[in-house]
N, C-alpha and C positions, 0 to 999 in steps of 0.2 A: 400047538402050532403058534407061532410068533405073526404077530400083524405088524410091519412096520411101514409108519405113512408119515412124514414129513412134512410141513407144512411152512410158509414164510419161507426163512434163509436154509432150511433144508432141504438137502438133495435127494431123493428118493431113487436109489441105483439097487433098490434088492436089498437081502438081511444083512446084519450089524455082520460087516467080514473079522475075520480071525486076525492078531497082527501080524504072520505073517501074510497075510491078505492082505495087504495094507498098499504095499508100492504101487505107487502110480495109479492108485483110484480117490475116486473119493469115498470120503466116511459119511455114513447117514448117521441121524438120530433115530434112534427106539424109541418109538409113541405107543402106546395100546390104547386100541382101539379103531373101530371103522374110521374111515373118513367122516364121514356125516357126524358119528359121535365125538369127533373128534375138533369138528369142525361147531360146532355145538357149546365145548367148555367158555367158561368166562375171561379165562386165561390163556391167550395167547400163545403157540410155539413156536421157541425162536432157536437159533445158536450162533454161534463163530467161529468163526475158521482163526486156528492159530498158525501164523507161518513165519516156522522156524529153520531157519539153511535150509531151505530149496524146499521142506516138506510140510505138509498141513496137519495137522490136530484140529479136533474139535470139541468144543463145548457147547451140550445141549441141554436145554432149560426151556419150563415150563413162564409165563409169565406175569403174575400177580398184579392186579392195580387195586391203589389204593384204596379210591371214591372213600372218603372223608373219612377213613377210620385209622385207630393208630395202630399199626402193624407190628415194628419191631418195639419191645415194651409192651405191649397192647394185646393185640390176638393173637403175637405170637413173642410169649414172656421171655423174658429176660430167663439164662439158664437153661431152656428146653430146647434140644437139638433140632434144626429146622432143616428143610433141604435147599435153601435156597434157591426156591425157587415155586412150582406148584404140581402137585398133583405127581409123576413122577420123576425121582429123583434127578438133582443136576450131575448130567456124565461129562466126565473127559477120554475122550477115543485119542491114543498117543500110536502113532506107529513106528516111535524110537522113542527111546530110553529119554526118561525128561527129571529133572528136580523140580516139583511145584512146593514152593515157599519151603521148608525146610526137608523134605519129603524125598529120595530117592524111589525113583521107579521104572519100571521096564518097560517094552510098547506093550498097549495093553488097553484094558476096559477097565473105568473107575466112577465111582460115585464122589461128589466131596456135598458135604454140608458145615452147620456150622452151628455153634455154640453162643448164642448175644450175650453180650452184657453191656451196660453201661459204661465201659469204657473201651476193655479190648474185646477181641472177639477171639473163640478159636475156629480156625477152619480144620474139618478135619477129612484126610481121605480115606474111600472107603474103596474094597477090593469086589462089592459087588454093586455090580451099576445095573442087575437086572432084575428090580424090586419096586418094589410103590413107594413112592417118597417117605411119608410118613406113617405111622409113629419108628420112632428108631428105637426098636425092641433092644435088649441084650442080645437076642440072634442075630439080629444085622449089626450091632456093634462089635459083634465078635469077629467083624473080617475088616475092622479099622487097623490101618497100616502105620498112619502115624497124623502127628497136627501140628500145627503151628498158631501163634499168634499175628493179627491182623489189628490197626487202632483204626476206627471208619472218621473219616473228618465229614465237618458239618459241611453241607452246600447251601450257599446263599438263596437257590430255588429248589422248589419243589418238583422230585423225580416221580410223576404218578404210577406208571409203570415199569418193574425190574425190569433193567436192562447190562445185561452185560458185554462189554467192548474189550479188544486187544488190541495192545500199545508196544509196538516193538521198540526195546532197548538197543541192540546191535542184530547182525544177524544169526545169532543164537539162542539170542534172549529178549522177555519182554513181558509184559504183566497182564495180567483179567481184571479189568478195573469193573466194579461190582457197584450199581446205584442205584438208587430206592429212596423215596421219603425226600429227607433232608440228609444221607450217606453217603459217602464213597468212603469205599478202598481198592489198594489195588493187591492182589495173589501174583508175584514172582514166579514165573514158569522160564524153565533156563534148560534147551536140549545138550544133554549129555551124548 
């Protein structure tokens, strides 16, 4: 049996619908776990609603904060796949066909994480968003769809806790701007 409980900017309407389940409702986030236990982690659950020609997407993600330690580089090294985000995986719920960053895909359920390094990054997407974030085995990498590169620029202030925001370009298109530390970038999401 599937628990799903929403908390902060999620919507709590019943299970993760199918896409075509999708029109004209809204998407929740898949959390596990009770409430209480849920209510309980150290990290925050947030998301975003992406709205693109008249329809919404979402991304949902767990919430890491710093408190004085150094995270990307640090706890969580350079090279080792992370989920951007905590505990489990960061989804995108699409219920039309979308390109994220170089990526063609259908409406649908996805995981994306991501690859640090010191200068680019890759993000990459994943075809199963119904898993525990980390460690990213060879089984869960085996339903990675495709990646792209990202270069994160520095910010003049300190982001203590991930926060993800959406930046609409036109009305088709528009980005996941990703911040953390002293990081941004932003992920291109463009409905097809």
């Amino acid at each position: 049996m599937r628990i799903v409980v929403c908390i902060a900017a999620c919507l709590l309407v019943g299970p993760l619908m199918a896409p075509s389940g999708l029109s004209g409702q809204a998407l929740t986030c898949q959390f596990r776990g009770t409430p209480d236990a849920l209510a309980e982690r150290s990290s925050p659950l947030d998301s975003v609603v992406v709205s693109l020609d008249g329809s919404d997407a979402k991304l949902c993600y767990g919430r890491p904060t710093v408190r004085g330690r150094a995270m990307i580089g640090g706890q969580l090294p350079y090279g080792t796949p992370w989920e951007m985000g905590a505990n489990e995986p960061t989804t995108l719920h699409l219920p039309f066909p979308a390109r994220v960053g170089t990526v063609d895909l259908e409406a649908g359920h996805y995981s994306l994480y991501a690859i640090p390094s010191e200068a680019d990054w890759t993000i990459v997407v994943n075809g199963n968003p119904d898993r525990w974030g980390v460690p990213l085995s060879a089984s869960v990498r085996a339903a990675d769809l495709g990646s792209f590169a990202v270069t994160p620029q520095v910010r003049a202030r300190q982001v203590e806790t991930l926060t993800f925001s959406f930046r609409p370009l036109g009305p088709r298109s528009g980005v996941l701007v990703y911040e953390w530390e002293r990081l941004t970038f932003s992920i291109p999401i463009v409905r097809r």
